[in-house]
N, C-alpha and C positions, 0 to 999 in steps of 0.2 A: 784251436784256430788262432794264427796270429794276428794282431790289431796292428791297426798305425801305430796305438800308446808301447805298444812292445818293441818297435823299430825304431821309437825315439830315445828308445834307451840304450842301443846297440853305438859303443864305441870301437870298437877292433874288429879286424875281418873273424876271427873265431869267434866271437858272439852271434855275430848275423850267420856264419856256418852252424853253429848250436842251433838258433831257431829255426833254418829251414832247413835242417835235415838229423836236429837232433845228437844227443851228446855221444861222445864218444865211446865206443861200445855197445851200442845200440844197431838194431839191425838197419836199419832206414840211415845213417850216418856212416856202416859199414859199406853199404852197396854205393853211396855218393862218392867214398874214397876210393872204392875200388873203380869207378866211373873216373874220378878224377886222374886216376894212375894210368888209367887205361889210353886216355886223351891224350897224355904228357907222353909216354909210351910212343903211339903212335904219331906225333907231333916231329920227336926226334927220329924215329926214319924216314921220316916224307923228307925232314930240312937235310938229316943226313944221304938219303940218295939220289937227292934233287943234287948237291952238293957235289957228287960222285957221277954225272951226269948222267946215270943209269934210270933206262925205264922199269917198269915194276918186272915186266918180263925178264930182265936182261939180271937185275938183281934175282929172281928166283932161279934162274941156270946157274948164276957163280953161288948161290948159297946151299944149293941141293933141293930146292922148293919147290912149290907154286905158285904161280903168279896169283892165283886168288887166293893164298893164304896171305902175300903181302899185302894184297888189297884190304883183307879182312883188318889187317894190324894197322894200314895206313885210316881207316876208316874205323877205330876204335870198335870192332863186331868180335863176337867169340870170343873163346878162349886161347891163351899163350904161353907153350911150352915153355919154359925159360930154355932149356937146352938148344930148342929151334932158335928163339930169338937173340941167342949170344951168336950160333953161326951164323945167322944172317946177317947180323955187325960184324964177326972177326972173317968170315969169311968172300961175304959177301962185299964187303966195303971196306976190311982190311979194318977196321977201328975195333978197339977195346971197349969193353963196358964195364962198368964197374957198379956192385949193389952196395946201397945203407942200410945200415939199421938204424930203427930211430926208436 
């Protein structure tokens, strides 16, 4: 369990991500990344289809979808095809995605 005395020794945001949730490669630090990806993920469709003045409906006709699948991904829930989620940017909104590796 963490103390205050452990928080006063945290200088850098990956320190304070180490203590609560654990160092990298660990299961508990796995699931927080993939939580954080997922948020960032759906962050940029909301601002990208907000942008494209489309409602969540009007985006799942142009991308081949459903509207509660967009909702799922605007609402960081479930799981995400990459294949789905590249049409629903190239096709749905016309924009390109592009992945890192890190």
């Amino acid at each position: 369990m963490e103390t205050i005395k452990d928080y006063n020794k945290i200088t850098t945001l990956d320190e304070l991500i180490d203590l609560e949730h654990g160092k990298i490669g660990t299961e508990t630090r796995n699931s927080y990344e993939e939580g954080a990806q997922m948020f960032i993920v759906s962050e940029m469709l909301k601002e990208a289809r907000k942008n494209a003045n489309l409602t969540q409906e009007e985006l799942a006709i142009k991308a081949g979808t459903k509207k509660s699948y967009i909702s799922k991904i605007e609402n960081a829930k479930g799981n995400i095809q990459l294949s789905t989620l590249i049409r629903i940017f190239e096709k749905g909104l016309n924009k390109k995605i592009g992945l890192t590796y890190l």
